[in-house]
GUZA-570678 format. One line per field, with one value per residue (C-alpha): residue number from 1; z, y, x. Coordinates in pm, 1 decimal, m for minus. Each point is the difference from the previous one (the first is absolute). Example, Ala and Ser with C-alpha at 12.3 -4.5 7.8 and 13.67 -1.06 7.14 Angstrom:
BEGIN
resi: [1	2]
pz: [780.0	m66.0]
py: [m450.0	344.0]
px: [1230.0	137.0]
END
This chain:
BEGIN
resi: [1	2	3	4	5	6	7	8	9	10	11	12	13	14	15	16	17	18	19	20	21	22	23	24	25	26	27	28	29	30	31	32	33	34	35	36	37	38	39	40	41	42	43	44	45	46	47	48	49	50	51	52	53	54	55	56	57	58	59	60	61	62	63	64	65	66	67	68	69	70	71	72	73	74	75	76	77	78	79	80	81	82	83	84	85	86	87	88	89	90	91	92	93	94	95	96	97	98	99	100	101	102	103	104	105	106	107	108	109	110	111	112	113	114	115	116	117	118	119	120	121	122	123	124	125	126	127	128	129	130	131	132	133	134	135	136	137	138	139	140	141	142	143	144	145	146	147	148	149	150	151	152	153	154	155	156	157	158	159	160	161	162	163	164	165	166	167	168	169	170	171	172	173	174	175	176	177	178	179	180	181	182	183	184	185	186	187	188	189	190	191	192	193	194	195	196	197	198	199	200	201	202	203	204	205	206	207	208	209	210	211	212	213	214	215	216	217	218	219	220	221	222	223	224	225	226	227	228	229	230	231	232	233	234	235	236	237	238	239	240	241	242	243	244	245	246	247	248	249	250	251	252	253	254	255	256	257	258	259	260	261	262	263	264	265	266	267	268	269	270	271	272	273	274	275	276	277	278	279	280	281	282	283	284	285	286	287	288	289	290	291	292	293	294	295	296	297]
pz: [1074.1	m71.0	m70.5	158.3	m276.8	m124.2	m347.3	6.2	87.7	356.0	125.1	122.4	135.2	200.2	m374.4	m154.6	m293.2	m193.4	105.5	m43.9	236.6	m165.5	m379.2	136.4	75.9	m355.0	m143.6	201.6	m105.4	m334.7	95.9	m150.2	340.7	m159.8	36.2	320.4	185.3	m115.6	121.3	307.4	111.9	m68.5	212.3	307.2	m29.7	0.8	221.2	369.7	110.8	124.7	m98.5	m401.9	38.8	70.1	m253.0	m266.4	207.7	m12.7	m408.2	m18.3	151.2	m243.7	m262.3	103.0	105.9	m378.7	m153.2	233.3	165.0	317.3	221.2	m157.5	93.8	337.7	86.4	m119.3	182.2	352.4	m61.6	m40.6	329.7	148.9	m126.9	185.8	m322.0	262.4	m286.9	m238.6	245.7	m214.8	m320.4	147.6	147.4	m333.3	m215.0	330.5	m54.3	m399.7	88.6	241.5	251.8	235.7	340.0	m78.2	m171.7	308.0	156.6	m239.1	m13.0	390.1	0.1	m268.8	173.3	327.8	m193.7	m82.1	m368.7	m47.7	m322.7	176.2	195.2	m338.2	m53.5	298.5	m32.4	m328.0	163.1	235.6	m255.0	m195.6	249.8	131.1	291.4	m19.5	402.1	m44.6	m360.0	106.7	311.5	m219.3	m270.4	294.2	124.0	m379.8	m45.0	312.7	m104.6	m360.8	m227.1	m189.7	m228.8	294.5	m17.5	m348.8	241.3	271.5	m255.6	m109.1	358.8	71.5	m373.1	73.9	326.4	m148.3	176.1	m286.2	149.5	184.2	m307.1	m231.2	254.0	m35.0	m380.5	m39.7	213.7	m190.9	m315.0	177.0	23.5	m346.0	m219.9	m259.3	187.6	m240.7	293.7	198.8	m251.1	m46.0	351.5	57.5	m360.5	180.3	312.4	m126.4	m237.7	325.2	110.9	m323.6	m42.4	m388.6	m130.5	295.5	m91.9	m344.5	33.8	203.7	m240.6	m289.8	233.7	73.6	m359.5	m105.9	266.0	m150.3	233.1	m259.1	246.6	m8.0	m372.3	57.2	358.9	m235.8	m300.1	270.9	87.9	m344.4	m101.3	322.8	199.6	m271.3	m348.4	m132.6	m295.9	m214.1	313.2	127.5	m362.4	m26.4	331.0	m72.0	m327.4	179.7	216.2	m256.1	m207.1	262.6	134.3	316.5	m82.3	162.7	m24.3	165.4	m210.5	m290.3	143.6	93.5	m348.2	m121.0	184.7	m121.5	m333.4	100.1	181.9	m308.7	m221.2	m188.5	35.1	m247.4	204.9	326.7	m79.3	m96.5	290.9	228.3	m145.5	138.8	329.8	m20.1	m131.4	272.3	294.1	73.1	37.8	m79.8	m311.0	m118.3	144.3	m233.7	m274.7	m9.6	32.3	m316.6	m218.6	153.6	m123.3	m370.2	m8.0]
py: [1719.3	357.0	m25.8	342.0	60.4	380.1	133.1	352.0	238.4	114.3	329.9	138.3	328.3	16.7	m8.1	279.4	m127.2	m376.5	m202.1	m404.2	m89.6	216.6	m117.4	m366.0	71.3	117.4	m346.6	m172.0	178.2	m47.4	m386.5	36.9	m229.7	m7.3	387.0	24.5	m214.0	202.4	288.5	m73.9	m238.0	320.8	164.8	m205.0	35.5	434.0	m1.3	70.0	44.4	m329.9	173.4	m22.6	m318.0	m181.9	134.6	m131.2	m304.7	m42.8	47.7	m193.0	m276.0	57.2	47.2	m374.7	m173.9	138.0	m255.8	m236.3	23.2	m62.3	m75.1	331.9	203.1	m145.5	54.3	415.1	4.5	m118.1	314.6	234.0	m152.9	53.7	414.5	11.3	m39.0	m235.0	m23.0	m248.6	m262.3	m69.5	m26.1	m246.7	m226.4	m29.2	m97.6	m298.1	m52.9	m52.9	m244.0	m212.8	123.4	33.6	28.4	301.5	189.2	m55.2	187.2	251.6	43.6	20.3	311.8	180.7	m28.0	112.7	356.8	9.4	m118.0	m149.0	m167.8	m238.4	m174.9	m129.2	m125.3	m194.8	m136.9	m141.8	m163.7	m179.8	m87.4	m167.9	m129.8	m169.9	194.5	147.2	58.8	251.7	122.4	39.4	228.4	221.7	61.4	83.9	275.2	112.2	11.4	249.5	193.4	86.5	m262.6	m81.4	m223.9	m244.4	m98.6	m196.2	m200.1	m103.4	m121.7	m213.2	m122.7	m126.8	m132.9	m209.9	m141.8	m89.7	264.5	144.1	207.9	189.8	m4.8	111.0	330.7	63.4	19.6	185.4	263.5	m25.8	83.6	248.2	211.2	m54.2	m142.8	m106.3	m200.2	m331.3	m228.6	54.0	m106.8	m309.4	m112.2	65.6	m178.4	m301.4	40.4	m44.8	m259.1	m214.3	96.6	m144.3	341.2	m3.2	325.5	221.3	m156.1	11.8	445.6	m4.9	m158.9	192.7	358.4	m188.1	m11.1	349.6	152.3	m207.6	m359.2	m239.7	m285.5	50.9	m102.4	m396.3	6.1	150.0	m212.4	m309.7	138.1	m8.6	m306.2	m207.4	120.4	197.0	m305.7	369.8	m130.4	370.9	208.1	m202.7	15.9	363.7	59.0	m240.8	113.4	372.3	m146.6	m105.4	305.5	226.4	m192.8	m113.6	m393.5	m234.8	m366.1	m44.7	226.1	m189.0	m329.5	100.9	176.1	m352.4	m167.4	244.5	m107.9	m369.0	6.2	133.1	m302.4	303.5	m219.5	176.9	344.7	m199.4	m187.6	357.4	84.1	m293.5	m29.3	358.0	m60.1	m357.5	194.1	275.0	m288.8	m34.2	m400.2	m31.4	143.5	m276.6	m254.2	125.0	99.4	m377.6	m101.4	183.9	m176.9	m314.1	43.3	75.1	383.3]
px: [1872.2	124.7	370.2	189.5	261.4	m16.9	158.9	m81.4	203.0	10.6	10.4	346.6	m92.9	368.2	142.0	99.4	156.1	m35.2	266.3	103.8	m298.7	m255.4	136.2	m33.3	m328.8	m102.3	187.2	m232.5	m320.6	125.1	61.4	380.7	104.4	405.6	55.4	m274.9	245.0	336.7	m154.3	m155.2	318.2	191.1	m242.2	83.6	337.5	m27.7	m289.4	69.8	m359.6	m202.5	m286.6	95.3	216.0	m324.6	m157.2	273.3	m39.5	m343.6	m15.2	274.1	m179.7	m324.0	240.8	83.4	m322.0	m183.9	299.3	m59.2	343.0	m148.5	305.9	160.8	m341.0	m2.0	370.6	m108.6	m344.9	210.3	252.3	m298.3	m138.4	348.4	m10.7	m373.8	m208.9	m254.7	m258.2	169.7	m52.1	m323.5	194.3	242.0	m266.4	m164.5	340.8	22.7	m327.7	51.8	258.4	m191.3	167.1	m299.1	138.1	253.1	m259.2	m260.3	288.8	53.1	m394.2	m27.1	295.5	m195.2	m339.4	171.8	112.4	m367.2	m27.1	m331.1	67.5	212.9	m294.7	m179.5	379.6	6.2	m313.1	49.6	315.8	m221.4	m227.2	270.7	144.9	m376.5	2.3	m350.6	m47.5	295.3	m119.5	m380.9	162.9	207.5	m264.3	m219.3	200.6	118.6	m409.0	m32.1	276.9	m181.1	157.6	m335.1	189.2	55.2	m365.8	130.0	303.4	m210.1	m253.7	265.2	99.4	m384.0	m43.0	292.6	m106.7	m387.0	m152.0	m187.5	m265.0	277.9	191.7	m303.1	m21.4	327.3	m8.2	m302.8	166.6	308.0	m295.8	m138.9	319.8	143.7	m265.6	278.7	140.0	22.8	158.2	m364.7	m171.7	151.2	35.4	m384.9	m43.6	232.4	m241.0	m283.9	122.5	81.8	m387.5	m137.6	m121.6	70.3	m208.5	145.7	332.2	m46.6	m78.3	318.5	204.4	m126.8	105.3	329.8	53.8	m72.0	216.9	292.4	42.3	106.3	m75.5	m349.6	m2.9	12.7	m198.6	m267.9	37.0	m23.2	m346.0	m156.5	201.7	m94.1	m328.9	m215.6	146.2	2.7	252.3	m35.5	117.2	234.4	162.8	m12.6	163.3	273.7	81.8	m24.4	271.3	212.6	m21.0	86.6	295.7	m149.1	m10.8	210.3	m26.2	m306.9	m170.8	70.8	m86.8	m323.3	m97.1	121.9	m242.7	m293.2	76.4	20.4	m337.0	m176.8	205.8	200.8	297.7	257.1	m42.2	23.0	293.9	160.5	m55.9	54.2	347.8	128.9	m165.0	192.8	344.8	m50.0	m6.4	m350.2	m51.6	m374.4	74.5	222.2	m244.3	m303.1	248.6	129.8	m391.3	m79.9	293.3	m94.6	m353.4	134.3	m67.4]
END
C-alpha cells in the first residue's frame, strides 16, 4: 500500500523570501527532524494565513509519523484538516491504520475518497481484507479497478485466494502479471495456487519467477516441491542453502534443509540444521533433531 508522506520540498510560489516555514521544510528534506520542528513550530506561531499554517501542520505531522510519534502526527494532521488542507485525511487513516486502529482509519479513508483521492480505495480495501471482510473488500477493489488502479488486480487476488476460490484468484493474478510483470507477490500466490491444484511444474515456474523478482517466501514453497513431490534431494538443497545465504531463511527453512540431509542419512549436516529450525521454534525440528541423538548420530 502506497504510504502518502512527501519530503521534498514544496513549491511556495506566494513566497517571496525563505522564512521559518520554508527553512523547516529544508530540515526535513535533510531529515534533521530537531531543527525542522523549531522552525516550522515558529512558523505557526508568525503565520496568519490557513493556507501556510497547514502546511507547517501537515510536515509537522510527517515530521512525526517518519519517528513513529504517531499520536503527535495525528494531533498535527487534525490541525491541517482544521486550516482546509482536506488531502491529509489519507495520511491520517494510514498512521490509524498502523496502529490497528481499523475503524477510525475506514473513516479517515472514506473522507479522503470523498475529496476524490483514489489511493485511498486500495487503503480501504486492504482494511476489509484484514479485517475478513471480503464482500466489502471485493466491492472496493472493484471500483478502484474501474477507476485505473491496475495494482488492485494483486488485492482482489488475495481476497479470492483466501476464500478457496482459486480459479478466480488465478485470473486475478495473472492480470496483476500482466500489468507489472515484476511483480514477485503474483508469482507466488499463483505458485501457492497451483500448489493447492497439485499442479507442481506450473507451480514450480511460478515460484522460480517469484524468486527472481525478489519474494523471499517463495524460497521454502519451492524447496517443499523438490524436497516432497519430485525426492529431488540436490535442488531442494541448493534452494535452501540459496535461502540461507541471502537472508531469506526462517525456521522453516532450516528444518526442511535438515530433513534433506536426514532423508539421504547425512546426519551431521541434518542435525546442523535441525537444531536452528528447533532453536528458531519450529517443533518438527526438535522432534527429528531428538530422533537423530536418540539413534546415536
Amino acid at each position: 500500500m502506497k504510504k502518502l508522506i512527501l519530503f521534498g520540498i514544496i513549491i511556495l510560489s506566494f513566497a517571496a523570501q525563505a522564512g521559518n516555514l520554508e527553512t523547516g521544510l529544508e530540515y526535513i528534506q535533510n531529515k534533521n527532524y530537531e531543527q525542522a520542528e523549531q522552525y516550522l513550530l515558529k512558523a505557526l506561531q508568525e503565520e496568519n494565513k490557513k493556507e501556510r499554517k497547514a502546511i507547517a501542520y501537515k510536515y509537522l505531522g510527517v515530521m512525526y509519523d517518519a519517528q513513529k510519534k504517531y499520536d503527535k502526527a495525528e494531533q498535527m494532521y487534525k490541525k491541517a484538516i482544521e486550516n482546509g488542507n482536506t488531502e491529509i485525511y489519507y495520511n491520517l487513516g494510514y498512521i490509524y491504520l498502523l496502529q490497528v486502529k481499523y475503524d477510525k482509519a475506514e473513516q479517515m479513508y472514506l473522507k479522503a475518497i470523498q475529496n476524490g483521492d483514489k489511493d485511498a480505495l486500495d487503503a480501504l480495501g486492504i482494511i476489509y481484507l484484514f479485517q475478513g471482510k471480503y464482500d466489502k473488500a471485493e466491492q472496493i477493489y472493484l471500483k478502484a479497478i474501474q477507476n485505473g488502479h491496475k495494482g488492485a488486480y494483486n488485492n482482489l487476488g488475495e481476497i479470492y485466494y483466501n476464500q478457496n476460490k482459486y480459479d478466480k484468484a488465478e485470473q486475478m493474478f495473472l492480470k496483476a502479471i500482466q500489468n507489472n510483470d515484476t511483480n514477485g507477490n503474483a508469482y507466488y500466490k499463483l505458485g501457492s495456487i497451483y500448489i493447492d491444484q497439485k499442479k507442481f511444474n506450473k507451480a514450480e515456474q511460478m515460484l522460480l519467477k517469484a524468486i527472481q523478482n525478489g519474494d523471499i517466501n517463495a524460497y521454502n514453497n519451492l524447496g517443499t516441491i523438490y524436497l516432497n513431490e519430485y525426492r529431488d534431494y540436490g535442488k531442494a538443497e541448493q534452494i535452501y542453502l540459496k535461502a540461507i545465504q541471502n537472508g531469506h531463511a526462517d525456521a522453516h527453512v532450516y528444518t526442511n534443509l535438515g530433513l534433506v540431509y536426514y532423508a539421504q542419512n547425512k546426519y551431521p549436516n541434518a542435525k546442523k540444521y535441525l537444531k536452528i529450525g528447533a532453536e528458531k521454534g519450529d517443533q518438527r525440528a526438535a522432534e527429528y533433531y531428538n530422533k537423530i541423538i536418540k539413534e546415536g548420530y
